[in-house]
N, C-alpha and C positions, 0 to 999 in steps of 0.2 A: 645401577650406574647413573650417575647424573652429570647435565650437563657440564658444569665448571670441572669434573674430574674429566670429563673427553673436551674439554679444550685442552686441560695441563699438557693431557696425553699427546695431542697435535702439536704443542709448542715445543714440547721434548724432542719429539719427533724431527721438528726440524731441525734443532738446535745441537740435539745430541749432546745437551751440556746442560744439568741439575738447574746451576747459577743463572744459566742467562733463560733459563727457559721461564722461571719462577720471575725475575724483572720483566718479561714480556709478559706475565700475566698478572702482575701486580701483586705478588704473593710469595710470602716466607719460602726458603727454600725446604724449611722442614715441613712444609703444609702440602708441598706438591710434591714430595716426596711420601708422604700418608696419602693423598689422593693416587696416587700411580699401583702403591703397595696393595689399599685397599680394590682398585680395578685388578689388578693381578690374584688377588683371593678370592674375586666374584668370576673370574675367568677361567681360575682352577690351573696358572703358568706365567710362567716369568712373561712380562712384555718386552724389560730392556735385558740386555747384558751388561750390567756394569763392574766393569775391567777399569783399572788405573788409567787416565787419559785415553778410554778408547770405549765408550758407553755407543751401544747399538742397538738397533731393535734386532730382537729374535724373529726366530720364523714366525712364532706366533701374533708378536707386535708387527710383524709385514700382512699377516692375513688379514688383523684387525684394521690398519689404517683405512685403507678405502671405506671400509664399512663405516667408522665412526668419521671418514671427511662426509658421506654423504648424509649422514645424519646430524652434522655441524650447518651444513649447508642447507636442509630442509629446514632445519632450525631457524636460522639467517632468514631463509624465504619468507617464513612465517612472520617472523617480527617486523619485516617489511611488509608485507599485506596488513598485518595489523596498523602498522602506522599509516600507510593510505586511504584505510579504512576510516580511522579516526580524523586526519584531514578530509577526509570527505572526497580522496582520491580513488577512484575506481570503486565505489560503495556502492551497494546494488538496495532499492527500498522496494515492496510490494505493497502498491495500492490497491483497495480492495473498492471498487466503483458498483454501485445498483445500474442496474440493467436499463433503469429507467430513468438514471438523470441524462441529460442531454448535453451534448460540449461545450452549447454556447457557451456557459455563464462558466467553465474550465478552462477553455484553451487560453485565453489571456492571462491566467495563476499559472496553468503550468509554461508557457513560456518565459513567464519571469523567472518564475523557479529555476529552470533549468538552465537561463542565462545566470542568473547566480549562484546554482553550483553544478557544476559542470561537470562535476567528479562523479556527480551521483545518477545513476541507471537506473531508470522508473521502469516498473512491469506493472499496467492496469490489468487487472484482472476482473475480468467485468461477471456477476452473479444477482441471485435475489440475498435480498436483504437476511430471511433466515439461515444459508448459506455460507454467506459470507460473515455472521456472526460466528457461525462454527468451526469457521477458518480462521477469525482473529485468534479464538480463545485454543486454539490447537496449534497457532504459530504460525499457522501456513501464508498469513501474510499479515503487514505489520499494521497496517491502519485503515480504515474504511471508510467512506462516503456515501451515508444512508440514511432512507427515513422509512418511520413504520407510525403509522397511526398508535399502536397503543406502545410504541417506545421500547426499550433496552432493557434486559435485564443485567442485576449484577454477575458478572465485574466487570460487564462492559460499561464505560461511561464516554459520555456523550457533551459536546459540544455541540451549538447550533451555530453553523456558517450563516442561514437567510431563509427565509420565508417564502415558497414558492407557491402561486394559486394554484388552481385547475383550472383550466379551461374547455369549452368545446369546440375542439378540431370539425371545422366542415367546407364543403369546396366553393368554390368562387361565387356559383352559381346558386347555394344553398340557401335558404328566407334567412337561416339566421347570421349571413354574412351579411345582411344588410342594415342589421342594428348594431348596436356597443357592446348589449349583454346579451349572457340567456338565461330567462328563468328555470329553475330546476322542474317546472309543472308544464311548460313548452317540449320539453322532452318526450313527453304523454305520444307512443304511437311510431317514434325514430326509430329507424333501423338504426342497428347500435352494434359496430365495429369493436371487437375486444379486444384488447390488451391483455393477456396471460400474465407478465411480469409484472401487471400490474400491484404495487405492494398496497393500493388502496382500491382494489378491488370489490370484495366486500363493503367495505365501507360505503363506496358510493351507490353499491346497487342499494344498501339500506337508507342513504340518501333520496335515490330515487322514489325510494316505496313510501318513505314516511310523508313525499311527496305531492303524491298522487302519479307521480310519471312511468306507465309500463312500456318500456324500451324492446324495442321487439330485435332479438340479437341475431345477427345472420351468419356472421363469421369472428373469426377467435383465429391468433395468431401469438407466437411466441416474437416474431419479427415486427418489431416496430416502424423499422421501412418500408414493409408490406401492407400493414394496416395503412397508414398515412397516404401510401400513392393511391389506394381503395378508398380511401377518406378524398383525394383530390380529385378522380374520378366520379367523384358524387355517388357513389355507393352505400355512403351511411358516413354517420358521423361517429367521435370518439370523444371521452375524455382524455385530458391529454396536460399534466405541467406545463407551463407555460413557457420554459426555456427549452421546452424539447422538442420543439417544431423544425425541421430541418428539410421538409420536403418542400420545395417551390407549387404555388398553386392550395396550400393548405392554409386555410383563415382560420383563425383562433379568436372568440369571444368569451371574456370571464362568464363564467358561472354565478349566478346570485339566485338569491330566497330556495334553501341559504347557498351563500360563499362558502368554498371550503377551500383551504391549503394544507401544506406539509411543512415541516421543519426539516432541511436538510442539514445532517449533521455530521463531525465528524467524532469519529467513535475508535477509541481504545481501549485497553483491556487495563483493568484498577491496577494499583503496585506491580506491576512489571517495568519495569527499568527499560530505557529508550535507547535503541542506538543513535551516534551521532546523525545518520542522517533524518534517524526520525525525526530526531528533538529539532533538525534544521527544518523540515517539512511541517511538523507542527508550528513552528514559531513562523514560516511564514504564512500558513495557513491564516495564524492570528492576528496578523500583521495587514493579513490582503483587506480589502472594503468591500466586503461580498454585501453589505448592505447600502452602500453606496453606487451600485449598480440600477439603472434606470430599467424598467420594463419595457417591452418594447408593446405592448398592449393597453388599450385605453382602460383609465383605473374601473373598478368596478363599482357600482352604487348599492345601496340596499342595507340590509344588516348586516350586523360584522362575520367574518369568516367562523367558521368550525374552527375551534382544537384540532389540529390533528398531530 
């Protein structure tokens, strides 16, 4: 049974009359009379009675109507969501966020964003980078904000938003709040606050070693607000991106000899097709000046930054 033959059937229905019901649906009266014939042969019984000037539904075309208005009208519902959808009315997107970028350099994108489409309901769903790649490519959310030192494999592909340092998170009171930088060989002997979500974790302790710097580690937290307020209490210091500092009381000085950063990216999944709100998230993604945003940290000297 298809749609256009349960609308005939509805229009009959009301009309009670071949002629006028076939002009309400824009269609030969011999076409809606094969569409009604053929519902009656997939039903296995008459729907109308048709008597000279006096066509009715049968008992059986009375049991059917509700059934096929409520399935005209789920119909209907759909095609409406659909079009809201595609205006960008009521559209729902999942952003997939690392655990380790920080809002600053965010909340000013997504406030614009959401003043300019209003339609569309954001869920951040906050993970590690390898996680959330397994979430793009399974669907469970549609686009992601991430970095990994040795990068993406395919079919993910990657745009780069901005370049963020590292820096060393320490409290007010700590020697190396009183310079610009820190060397990666001044670390030599630091209690050393960990970061679990770290996605450049690894990397940096191999940073440290090729160093000379043995960091003496006290505590490890998966909570980034727990480290930092232990970071402000002068308990040890951290590496830390340098827009992710959010606790009052924590100094951050670039890292040098050497520098290292990240490329924050945004990352989808190769030939998969966009829905509208993505393709609008995307394009203002591209549009925003995530490189035109100033550091809030004095520049750093020395050699140039790692790849990361």
């Amino acid at each position: 049974m298809e749609l256009h033959e349960i609308r005939y059937f509805l229009a009959l229905s009301q009309t009670l009359n071949f002629t006028k019901a076939a002009e309400q649906c824009n269609v030969s009266q011999p076409a809606l009379t094969r569409a009604i014939q053929k519902m009656e042969n997939e039903l296995g019984g008459l729907l109308f009675s048709r008597e000279r000037n006096n066509t009715h539904l049968t008992e059986l075309g009375r049991l059917m109507e509700p059934h096929l208005q409520v399935v005209m009208a789920r119909t209907e519902e759909a095609k409406e969501t659909a079009t809201r959808f595609l205006r960008l009315e009521n559209a729902h997107l999942r952003l997939g966020v690392m655990c380790t970028i920080g809002p600053v350099r965010f909340v000013t994108f997504l406030s614009r964003f959401c003043a300019d489409n209003p339609g569309v309901e954001l869920t951040l769903i906050e993970d590690v980078p390898d996680r959330l790649a397994e979430k793009l490519q399974k669907g469970e959310i549609d686009v992601a904000l991430m970095a990994r030192p040795d990068g993406f494999d395919a079919p993910l592909v990657t745009q780069k938003l901005y370049s963020e340092r590292f820096v060393i998170a320490c409290s007010a009171g700590h020697r190396f709040a009183r310079g610009n930088v820190v060397r990666i060989a001044e670390l030599d002997g630091e209690i050393y606050l960990q970061r679990i979500n770290c996605e450049f974790r690894d990397f940096l302790r191999e940073t440290c070693d090729a160093g000379g710097a043995r960091i003496v580690r006290s505590y490890r937290s998966e909570r980034e607000d727990w480290i930092l307020t232990m970071v402000a209490a002068g308990m040890g210091v951290c590496f830390l991106p340098e827009f992710c500092n959010t606790v009052a009381g924590v100094i951050s000085r670039p890292v040098i000899d050497p520098a290292v950063s990240r490329d924050v990216c945004l990352v989808t999944v190769a030939g998969r097709r966009w829905s509208p709100p993505l393709s609008a998230f995307v394009a203002a993604v591209r549009k925003y000046p995530w490189m035109g945003q100033v550091s809030r940290d004095p520049p750093a000297t020395g050699p140039a930054m790692l790849a990361a």
